[in-house]
N, C-alpha and C positions, 0 to 999 in steps of 0.2 A: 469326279473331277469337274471342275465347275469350267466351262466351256465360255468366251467371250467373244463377241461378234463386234469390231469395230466398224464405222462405212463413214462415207463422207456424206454431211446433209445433204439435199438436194434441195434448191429453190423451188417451191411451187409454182404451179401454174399458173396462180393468180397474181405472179411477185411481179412486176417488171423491174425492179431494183436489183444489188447484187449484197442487199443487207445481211449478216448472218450467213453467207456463203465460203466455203472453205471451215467450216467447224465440222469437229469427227465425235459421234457419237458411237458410244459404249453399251452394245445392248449384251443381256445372257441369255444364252439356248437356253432351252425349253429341257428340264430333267424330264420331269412324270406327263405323260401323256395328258389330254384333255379328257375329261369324262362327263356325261351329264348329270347332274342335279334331278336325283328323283322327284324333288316336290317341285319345284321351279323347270326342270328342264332345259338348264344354260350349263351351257359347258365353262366348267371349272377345274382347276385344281389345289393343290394343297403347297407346288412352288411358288414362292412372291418371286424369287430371283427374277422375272422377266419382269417383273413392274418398276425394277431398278432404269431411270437413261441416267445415264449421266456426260457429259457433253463437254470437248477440250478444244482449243484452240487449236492443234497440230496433231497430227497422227503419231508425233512419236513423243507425246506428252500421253498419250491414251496406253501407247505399248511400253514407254515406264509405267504407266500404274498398274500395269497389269504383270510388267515382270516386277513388280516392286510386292504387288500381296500376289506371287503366286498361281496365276491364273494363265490358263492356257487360252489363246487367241486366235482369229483368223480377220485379216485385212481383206473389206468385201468395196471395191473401189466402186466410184461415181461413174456412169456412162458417159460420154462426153456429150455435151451441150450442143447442137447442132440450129445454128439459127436459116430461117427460110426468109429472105430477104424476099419484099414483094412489096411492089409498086401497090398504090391504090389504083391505079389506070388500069392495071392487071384484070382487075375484077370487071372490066367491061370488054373484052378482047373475046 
């Protein structure tokens, strides 16, 4: 059974914007473990499924597609955004 992992993006730390925030990506667990590559030595496997994002506008645009082809899911939310308000004059106190 093919396992689906939705979450909300997260702005990175280099964003100060709010572009691209609130979009819910579609990732899939992982079936077959990682193994390494005898001749290479990188861990590989033989599932693509996790190379799959695919990316919706709403969360429950993601959990239609996902009751639409059949797929079992788990809603893994955003931590909340916590801003640290601070003077420049802070920096000399």
């Amino acid at each position: 059974m093919t396992i689906a992992r939705i979450s909300e993006l997260e702005r990175k730390a280099t964003q100060s914007g709010k572009a691209h925030t609130g979009s819910w990506l579609l990732e899939f667990e992982r079936q077959q473990p990682l193994r390494p590559d005898p001749l290479t030595g990188w861990n590989g496997s033989g599932d693509t499924r996790p190379q799959v994002r695919l990316t919706f506008p709403t969360k429950e645009g993601a959990i239609a597609y996902c009751n639409k082809h059949g797929l079992e899911h788990h809603v893994v939310a955003a931590p909340p955004v916590r801003l640290k308000i601070q003077a420049y004059a802070d920096n000399f106190r």
